[in-house]
C-alpha positions as CSV (number, residue, x, y, z in Angstrom):
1,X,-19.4,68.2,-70.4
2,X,-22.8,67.8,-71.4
3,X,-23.0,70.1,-74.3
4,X,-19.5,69.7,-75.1
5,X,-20.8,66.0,-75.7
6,X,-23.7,67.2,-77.5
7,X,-21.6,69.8,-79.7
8,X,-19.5,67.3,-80.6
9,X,-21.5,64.5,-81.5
10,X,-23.6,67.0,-84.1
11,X,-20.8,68.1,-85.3
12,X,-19.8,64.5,-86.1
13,X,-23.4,63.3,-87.2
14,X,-23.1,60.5,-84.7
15,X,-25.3,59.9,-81.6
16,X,-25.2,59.8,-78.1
17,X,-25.5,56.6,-76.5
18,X,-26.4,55.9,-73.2
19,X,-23.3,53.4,-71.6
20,X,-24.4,49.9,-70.6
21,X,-23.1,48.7,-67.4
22,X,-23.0,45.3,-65.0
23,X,-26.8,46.5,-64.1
24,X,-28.2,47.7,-67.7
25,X,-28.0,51.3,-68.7
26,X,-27.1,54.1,-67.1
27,X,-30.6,55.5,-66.2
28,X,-31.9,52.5,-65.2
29,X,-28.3,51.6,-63.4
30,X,-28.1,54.5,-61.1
31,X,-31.9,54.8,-59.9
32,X,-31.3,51.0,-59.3
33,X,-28.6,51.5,-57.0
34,X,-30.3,53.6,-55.2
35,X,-33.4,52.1,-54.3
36,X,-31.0,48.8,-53.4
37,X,-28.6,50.8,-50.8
38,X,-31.9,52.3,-49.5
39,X,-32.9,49.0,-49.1
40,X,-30.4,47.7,-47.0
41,X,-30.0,50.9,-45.2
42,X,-33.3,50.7,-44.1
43,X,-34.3,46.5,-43.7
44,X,-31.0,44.8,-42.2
45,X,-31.0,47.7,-39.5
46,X,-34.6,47.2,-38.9
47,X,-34.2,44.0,-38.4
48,X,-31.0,43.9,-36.5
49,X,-32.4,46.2,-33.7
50,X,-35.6,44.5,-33.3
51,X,-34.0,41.2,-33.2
52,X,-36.1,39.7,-35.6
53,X,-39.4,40.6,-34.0
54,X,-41.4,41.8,-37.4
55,X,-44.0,43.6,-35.4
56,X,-41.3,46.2,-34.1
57,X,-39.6,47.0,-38.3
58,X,-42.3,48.8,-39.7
59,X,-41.4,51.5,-36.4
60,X,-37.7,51.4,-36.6
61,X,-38.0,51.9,-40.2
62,X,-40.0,55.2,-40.2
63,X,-37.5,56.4,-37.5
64,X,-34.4,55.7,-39.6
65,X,-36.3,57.4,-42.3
66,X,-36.7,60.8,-40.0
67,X,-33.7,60.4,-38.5
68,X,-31.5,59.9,-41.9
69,X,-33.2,60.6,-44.8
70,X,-33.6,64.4,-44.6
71,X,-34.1,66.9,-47.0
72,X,-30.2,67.6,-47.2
73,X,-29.3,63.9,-47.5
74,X,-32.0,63.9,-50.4
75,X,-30.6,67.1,-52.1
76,X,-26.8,65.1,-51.6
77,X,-28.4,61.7,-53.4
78,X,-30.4,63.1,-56.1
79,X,-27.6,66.0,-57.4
80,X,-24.8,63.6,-56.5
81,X,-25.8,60.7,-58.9
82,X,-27.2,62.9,-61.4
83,X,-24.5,64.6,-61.9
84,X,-22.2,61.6,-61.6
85,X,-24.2,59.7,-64.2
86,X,-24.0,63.2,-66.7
87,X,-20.4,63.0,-66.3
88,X,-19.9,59.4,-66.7
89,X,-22.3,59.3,-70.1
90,X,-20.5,62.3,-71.4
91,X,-17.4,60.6,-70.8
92,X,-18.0,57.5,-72.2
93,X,-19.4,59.5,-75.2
94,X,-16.5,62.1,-75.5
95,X,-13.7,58.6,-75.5
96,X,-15.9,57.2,-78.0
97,X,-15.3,60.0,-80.4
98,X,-11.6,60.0,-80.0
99,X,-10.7,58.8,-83.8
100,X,-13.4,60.6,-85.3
101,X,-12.2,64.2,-84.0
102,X,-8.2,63.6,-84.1
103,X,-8.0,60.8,-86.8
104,X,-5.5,58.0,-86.3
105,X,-2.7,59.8,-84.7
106,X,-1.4,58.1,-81.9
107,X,1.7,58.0,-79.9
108,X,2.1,54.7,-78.6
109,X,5.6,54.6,-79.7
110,X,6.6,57.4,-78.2
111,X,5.4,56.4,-74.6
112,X,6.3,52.4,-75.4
113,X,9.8,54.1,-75.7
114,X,9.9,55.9,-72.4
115,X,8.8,53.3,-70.6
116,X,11.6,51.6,-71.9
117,X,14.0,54.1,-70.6
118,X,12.4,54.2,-67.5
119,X,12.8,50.1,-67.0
120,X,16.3,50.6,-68.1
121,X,16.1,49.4,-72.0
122,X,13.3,46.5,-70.8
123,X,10.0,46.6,-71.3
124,X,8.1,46.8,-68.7
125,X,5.5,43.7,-69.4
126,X,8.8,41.5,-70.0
127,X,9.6,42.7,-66.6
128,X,6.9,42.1,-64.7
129,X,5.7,39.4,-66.3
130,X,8.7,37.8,-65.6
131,X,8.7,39.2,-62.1
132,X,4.7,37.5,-61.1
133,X,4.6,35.0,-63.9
134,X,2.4,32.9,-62.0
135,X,-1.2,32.0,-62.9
136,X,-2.7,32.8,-59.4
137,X,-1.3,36.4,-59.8
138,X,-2.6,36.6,-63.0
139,X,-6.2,35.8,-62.0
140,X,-6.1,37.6,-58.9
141,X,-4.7,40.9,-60.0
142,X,-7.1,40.6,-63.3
143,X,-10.1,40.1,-60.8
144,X,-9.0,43.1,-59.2
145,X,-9.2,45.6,-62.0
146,X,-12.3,44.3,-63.1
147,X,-13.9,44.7,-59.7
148,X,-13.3,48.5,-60.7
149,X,-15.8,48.6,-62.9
150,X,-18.7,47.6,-60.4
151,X,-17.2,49.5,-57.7
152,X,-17.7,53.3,-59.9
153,X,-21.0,53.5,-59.3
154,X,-21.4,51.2,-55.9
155,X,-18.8,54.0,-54.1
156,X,-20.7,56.9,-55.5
157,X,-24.3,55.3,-54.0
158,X,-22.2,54.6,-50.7
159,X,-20.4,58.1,-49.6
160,X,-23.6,60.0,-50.8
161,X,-26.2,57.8,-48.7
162,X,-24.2,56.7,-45.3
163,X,-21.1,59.5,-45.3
164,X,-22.6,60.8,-42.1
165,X,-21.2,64.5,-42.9
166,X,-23.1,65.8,-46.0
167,X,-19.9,67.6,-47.2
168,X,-18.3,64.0,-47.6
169,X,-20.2,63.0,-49.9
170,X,-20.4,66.3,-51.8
171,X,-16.3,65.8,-52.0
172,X,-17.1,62.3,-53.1
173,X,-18.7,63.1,-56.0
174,X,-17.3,66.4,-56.9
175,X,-13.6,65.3,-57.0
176,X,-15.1,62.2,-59.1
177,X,-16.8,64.4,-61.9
178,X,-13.6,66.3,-61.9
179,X,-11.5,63.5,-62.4
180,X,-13.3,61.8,-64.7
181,X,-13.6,65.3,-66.9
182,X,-10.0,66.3,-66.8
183,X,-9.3,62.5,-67.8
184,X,-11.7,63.3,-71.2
185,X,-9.3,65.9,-71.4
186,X,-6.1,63.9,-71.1
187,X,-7.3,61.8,-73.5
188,X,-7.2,64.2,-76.5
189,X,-4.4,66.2,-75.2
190,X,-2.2,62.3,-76.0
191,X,-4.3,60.3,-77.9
192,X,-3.0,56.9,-77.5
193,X,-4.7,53.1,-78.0
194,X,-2.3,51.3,-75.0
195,X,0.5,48.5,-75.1
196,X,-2.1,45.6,-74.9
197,X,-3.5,47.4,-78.4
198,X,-0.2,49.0,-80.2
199,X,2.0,45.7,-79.0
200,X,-0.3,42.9,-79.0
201,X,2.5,40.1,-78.8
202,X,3.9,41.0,-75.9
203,X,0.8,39.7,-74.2
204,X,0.1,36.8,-76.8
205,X,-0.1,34.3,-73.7
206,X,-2.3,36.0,-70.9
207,X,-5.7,34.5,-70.9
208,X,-7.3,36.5,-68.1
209,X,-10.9,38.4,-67.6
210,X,-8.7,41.2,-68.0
211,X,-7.7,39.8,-71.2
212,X,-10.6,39.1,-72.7
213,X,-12.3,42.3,-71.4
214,X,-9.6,44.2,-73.8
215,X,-10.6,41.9,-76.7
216,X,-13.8,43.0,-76.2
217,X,-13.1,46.5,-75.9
218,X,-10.9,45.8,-79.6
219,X,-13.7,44.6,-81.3
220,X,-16.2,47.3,-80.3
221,X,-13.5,49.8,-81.3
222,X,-13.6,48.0,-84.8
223,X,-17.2,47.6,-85.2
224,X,-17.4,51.5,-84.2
225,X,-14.9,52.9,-86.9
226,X,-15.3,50.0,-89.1
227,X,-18.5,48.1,-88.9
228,X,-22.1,49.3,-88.4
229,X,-21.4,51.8,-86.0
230,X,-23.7,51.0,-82.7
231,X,-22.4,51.0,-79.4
232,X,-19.0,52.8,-78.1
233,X,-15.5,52.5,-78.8
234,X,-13.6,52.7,-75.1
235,X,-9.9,52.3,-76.3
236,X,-7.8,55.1,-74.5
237,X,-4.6,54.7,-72.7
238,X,-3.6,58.0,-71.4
239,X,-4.6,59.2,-69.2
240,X,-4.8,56.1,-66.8
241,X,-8.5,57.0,-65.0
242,X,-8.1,53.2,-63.3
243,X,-5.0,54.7,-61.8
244,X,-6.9,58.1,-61.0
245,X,-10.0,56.5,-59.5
246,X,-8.8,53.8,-57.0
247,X,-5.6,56.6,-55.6
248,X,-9.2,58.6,-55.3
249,X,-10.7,56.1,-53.3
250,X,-7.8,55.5,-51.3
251,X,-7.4,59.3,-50.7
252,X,-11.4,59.8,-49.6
253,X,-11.6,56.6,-47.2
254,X,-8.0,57.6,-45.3
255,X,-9.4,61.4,-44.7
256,X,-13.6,60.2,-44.3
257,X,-12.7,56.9,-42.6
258,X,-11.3,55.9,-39.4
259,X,-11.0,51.9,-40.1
260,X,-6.7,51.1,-41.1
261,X,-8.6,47.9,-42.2
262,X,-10.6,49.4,-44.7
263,X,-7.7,52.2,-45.5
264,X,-5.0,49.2,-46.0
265,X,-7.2,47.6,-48.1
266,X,-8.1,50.6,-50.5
267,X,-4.3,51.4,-50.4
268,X,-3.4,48.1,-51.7
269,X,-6.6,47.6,-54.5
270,X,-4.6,51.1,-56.0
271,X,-1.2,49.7,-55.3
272,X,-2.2,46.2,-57.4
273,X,-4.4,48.1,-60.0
274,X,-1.2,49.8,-60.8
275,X,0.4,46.1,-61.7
276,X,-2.2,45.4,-63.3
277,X,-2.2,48.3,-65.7
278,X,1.1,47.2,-66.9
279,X,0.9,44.0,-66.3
280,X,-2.2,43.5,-69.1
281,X,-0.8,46.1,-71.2
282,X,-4.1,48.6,-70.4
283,X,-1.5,51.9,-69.9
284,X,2.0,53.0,-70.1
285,X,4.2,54.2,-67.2
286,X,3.1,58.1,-68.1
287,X,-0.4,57.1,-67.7
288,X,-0.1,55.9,-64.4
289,X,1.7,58.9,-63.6
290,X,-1.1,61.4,-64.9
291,X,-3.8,59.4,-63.5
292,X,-2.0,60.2,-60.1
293,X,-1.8,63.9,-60.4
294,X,-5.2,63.8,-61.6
295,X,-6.5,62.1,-58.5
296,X,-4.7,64.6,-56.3
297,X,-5.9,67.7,-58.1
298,X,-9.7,66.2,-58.0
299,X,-9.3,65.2,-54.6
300,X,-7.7,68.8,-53.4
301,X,-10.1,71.2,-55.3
302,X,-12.9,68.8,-54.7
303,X,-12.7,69.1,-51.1
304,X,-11.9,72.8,-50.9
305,X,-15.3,73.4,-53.4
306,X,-17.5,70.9,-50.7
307,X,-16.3,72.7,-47.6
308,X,-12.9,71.2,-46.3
309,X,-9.8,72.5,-44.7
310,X,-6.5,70.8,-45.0
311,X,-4.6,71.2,-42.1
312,X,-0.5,70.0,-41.5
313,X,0.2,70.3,-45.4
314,X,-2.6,68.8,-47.0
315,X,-2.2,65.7,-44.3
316,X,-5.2,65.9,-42.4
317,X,-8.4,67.6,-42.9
318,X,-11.8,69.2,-41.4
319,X,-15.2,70.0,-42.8
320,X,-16.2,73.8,-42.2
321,X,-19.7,73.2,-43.4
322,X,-22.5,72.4,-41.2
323,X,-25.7,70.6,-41.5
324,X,-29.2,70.8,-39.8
325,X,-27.6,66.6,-38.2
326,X,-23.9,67.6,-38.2
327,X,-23.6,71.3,-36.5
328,X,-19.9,72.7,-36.5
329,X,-18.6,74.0,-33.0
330,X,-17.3,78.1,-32.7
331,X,-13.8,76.0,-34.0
332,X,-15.5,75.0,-37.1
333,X,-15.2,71.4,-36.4
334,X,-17.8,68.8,-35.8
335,X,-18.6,69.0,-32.5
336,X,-19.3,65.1,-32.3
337,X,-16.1,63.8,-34.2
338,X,-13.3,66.4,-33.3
339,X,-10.1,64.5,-32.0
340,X,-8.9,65.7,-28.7
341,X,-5.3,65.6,-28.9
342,X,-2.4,66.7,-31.0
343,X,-1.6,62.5,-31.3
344,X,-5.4,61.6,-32.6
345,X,-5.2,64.2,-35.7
346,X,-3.6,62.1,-38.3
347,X,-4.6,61.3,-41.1
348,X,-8.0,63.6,-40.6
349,X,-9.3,65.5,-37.9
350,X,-13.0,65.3,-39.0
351,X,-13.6,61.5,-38.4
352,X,-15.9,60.0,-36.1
353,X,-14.5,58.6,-32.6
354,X,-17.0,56.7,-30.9
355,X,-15.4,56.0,-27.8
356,X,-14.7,59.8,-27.1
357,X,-18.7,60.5,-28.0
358,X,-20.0,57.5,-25.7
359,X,-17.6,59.4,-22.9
360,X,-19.1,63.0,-23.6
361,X,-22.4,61.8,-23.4
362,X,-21.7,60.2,-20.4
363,X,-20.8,63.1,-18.6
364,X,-23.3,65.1,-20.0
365,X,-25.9,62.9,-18.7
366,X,-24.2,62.3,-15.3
367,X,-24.2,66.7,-14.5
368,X,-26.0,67.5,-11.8
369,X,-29.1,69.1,-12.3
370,X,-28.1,72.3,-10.3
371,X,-24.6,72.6,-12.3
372,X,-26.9,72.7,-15.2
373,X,-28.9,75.5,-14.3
374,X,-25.8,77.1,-13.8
């Protein structure tokens, strides 16, 4: 991606910028989150096991710090987000070229009129504008796809630090850079601008973050191509990456997670973000539909490349990697979060069950000392 990025952009006598984000630039972003999920990996914990008492933190800091922050978690942090943040920039770079490699060829048309077909002659704003015409929709489904755009780097500072298994946050972040590349590819393979861009009156009377985020995104895209050239251009509707990321999220927290809290509500941020993307007139029907099979393939070759094993077709999963903190047992499973029983293996095999650990402690400390010696 890099010198793809690189080729390109001296080919095209442009520059490569460096993408701004809710926290500044990239390489100020990234090192940023960092240092603030470090932060409050290390204080709040401090503070909640000392009960306050601020003679006792400086201690149960340091023995977080030996305890969690090895060499292998700093190997995971410092590759992970570097090579997210590569990926990202080229990305951001490689979309902002779009009209200056393939020229203003576009098939909006083309995919406005499937999606007709596929609403049965209707488009499908009319539809579901029709269907959750009502302002507190609106506002709550736009604050939802916003939210997205925090969350990309917030996720990847989160599986790499706490995913307690190394090779989850490895499959984190290498089913990421995949998706985000093969959705630079999608991009020229169907260059298209989106419905909100191609049709703009069919969403004449939304007046949403969403809304004006795309009015943004217009007028960057016309001071790129038209104007003095700074910044990027981000207009690209297929394929849909909002579609691709959050069906990625949801995909990583039900096999890495045990929480149904925190997998229903992952489920249902990719369920609405799929709305919205219609809704707003961001993507087509087809570009939801790519951004799915994108997720899966990222998600699929990124944990086989970081050490998994899917196990009852692809429902369930195991890591066969093993770490200096995390050793595998002569199954290949972690031998402090393997499920015990054939009805405890759903979704994934590989996540962590307290109650069961508590117990196997328990017992170990409670063996005699002579059965020990035998």
């Amino acid at each position: 991606m890099a010198i793809l990025t690189f080729v390109t952009a001296l080919s095209l006598g442009r520059s490569v910028v460096d993408p701004e984000g809710f926290l500044g630039p990239g390489w100020l972003r990234f090192p940023l989150l960092v240092g603030l999920a470090l932060l409050a990996d290390l204080l709040p914990r401090a503070l909640w096991h000392s009960r306050m008492r601020l003679r006792q933190v400086p201690d149960l800091v340091r023995a977080r710090w030996r305890e969690h922050w090895t060499r292998e978690r700093f190997t995971l942090v410092a590759l992970g987000i570097g090579c997210f943040y590569v990926t990202y920039a080229c990305y951001r770079n490689l979309k902002s070229f779009l009209p200056f490699v393939l020229g203003e060829k576009k098939y909006d048309t083309e995919l406005h009129a499937l999606d007709k077909i596929i609403f049965l002659g209707n488009d499908p704003s009319a539809v579901l504008h029709t269907i959750f015409g009502f302002s507190w929709f609106e506002q709550s489904i736009s604050t939802i796809y916003l939210w997205y755009l925090p969350l990309v780097p917030v996720l990847v500072a989160v599986w790499t630090i706490w995913s307690r298994n190394i090779s989850f946050g490895y499959w984190f972040v290498t089913s990421q850079v995949i998706a985000w590349t093969l959705g630079t590819a999608t991009y020229y393979m169907l260059p298209a601008l989106g419905p909100k861009f191609a049709f703009p009156w069919l969403y004449a009377d939304l007046d949403t973050g969403a809304s004006q985020l795309a009015d943004s995104l217009f007028y960057s895209r016309t001071n790129v191509l038209w104007g003095d050239g700074d910044g990027l251009q981000s207009t690209a509707a297929f394929a849909s990456l909002h579609t691709a990321i959050t069906l990625l999220w949801a995909l990583m927290v039900q096999y890495t997670i045990r929480s149904r809290v925190v997998h229903w509500v992952f489920w249902a941020n990719f369920g609405l973000t799929i709305i919205a993307t219609l809704y707003f007139g961001w993507h087509y029907v087809a570009d939801d539909i790519a951004g799915a099979m994108i997720a899966v393939v990222a998600f699929y070759v990124g944990g086989v490349a970081s050490g998994q094993k899917f196990e009852r077709r692809g429902f369930s999963s195991h890591p066969t990697t093993t770490t200096s903190r995390v050793p595998l047992g002569p199954d290949g499973r972690d031998v402090d979060v393997r499920v015990e029983t054939d009805d405890e293996r759903a979704p994934s095999a590989s996540r962590l069950n307290p109650s069961r650990l508590r117990g196997r402690l328990r017992r170990r400390d409670e063996t005699p000392a002579s059965d020990a010696a035998d």
